[in-house]
N, C-alpha and C positions, 0 to 999 in steps of 0.2 A: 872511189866509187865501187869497191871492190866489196865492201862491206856493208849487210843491211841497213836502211835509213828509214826511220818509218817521216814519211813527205815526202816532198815535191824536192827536183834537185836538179841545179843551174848551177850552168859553169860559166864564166867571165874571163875572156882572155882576149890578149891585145888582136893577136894574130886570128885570122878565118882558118875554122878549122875543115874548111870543105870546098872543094875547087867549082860546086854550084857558087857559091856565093862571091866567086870574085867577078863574074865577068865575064866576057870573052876578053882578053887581057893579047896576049902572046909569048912567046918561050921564058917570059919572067915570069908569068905565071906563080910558080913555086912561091917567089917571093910575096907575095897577098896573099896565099892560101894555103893550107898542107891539105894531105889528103888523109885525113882521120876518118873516115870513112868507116871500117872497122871497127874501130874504138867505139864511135858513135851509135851502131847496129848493134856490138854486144851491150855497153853498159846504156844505153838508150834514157839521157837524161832525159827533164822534161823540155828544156830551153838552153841553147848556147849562144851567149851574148858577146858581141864583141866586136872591133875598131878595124883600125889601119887601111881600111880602104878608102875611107870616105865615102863610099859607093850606097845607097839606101835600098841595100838587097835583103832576100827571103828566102830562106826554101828550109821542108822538111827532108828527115833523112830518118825511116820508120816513123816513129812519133816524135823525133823530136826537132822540135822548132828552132832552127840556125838565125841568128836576124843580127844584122849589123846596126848598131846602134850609135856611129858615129854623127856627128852633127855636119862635121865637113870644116875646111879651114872658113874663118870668121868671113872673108868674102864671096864663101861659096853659102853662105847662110841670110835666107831672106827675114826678115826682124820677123814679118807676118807668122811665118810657118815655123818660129823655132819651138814654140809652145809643142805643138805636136811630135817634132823631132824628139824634143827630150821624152817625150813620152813614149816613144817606142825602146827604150831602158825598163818601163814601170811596173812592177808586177804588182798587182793587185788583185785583191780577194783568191789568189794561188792562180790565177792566170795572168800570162800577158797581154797585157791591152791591144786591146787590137786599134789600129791607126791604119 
């Protein structure tokens, strides 16, 4: 990210990369989220997508939009609502959809 990009620029990764978006959890903490923090402020993608909590959280960090995009285990998913779940992954026309 160190390098000019002319667009829009999203990162995917398993792990949360911001301790907003785990929770209020407790001393494991760490383990659902790191604190990129930093990272995120200087190279300030547009979108960070990404798993392992199951948790259906949000938050920005300057401009850019953290959002977890896991569906959750198969019994934590209602048939009704999984159309919208996967759409919170979707990026279209260079934004994310909002759900």
């Amino acid at each position: 990210m160190r390098e000019p990009f002319v667009g829009r620029t999203f990162v995917v990764t398993h792990h949360g990369p911001h301790r907003e978006i785990a929770d209020p959890i407790d001393s494991v903490m760490p383990v659902f989220a790191s604190n990129l923090d930093g990272f995120i402020r200087r190279h300030q993608p547009d979108g960070w997508l990404f798993g392992h909590t199951h948790r259906w959280l949000e938050a920005r960090v300057g401009r850019t939009l953290i959002r977890n995009v896991s569906l959750g285990y198969p019994h934590e998913v209602d048939p009704q609502h999984e159309r919208s779940l996967l759409l919170r992954g979707m990026i279209e026309d260079r934004l994310l959809v909002a759900v």
